[in-house]
C-alpha positions, 0 to 999 in steps of 0.5 A: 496484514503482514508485508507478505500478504500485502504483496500477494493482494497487491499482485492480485489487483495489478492482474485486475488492473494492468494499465494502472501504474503503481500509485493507482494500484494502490489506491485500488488497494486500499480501497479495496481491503476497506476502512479498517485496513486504511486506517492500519496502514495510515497508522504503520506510515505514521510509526514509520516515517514518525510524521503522517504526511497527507491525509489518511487515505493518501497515507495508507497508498503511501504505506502500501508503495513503500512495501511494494518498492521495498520488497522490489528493491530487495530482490536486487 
């Protein structure tokens, strides 16, 4: 999944959960998109942070939050 495309359903699962911070709509995320996706996600925190940091699940919102703030960030 493209960065691009994660921003799209990330934005669709804050529309479903507007109370939900940003970690928790991760979260929802991840596991929303399934087993696959976790796993791929964990993998791209792995090659990016050369270390995976937590268990897969937490590792792939992590992965999901660093693209959410860097898309954020760049926009400044």
């Amino acid at each position: 999944m493209r960065d691009e495309e994660l921003i799209v359903e990330f934005a669709l699962a804050r529309l479903d959960h507007p109370d939900l911070d940003l970690e928790e709509t991760a979260a929802v995320l991840v596991r929303r998109l399934g087993p696959e996706q976790m796993v791929r996600f964990a993998e791209q925190n792995l090659a990016d942070r050369g270390e995976l940091r937590g268990a897969m699940f937490e590792s792939a919102v992590e992965r999901v939050v660093r693209v959410v703030l860097a898309l954020r960030d760049a926009r400044d």
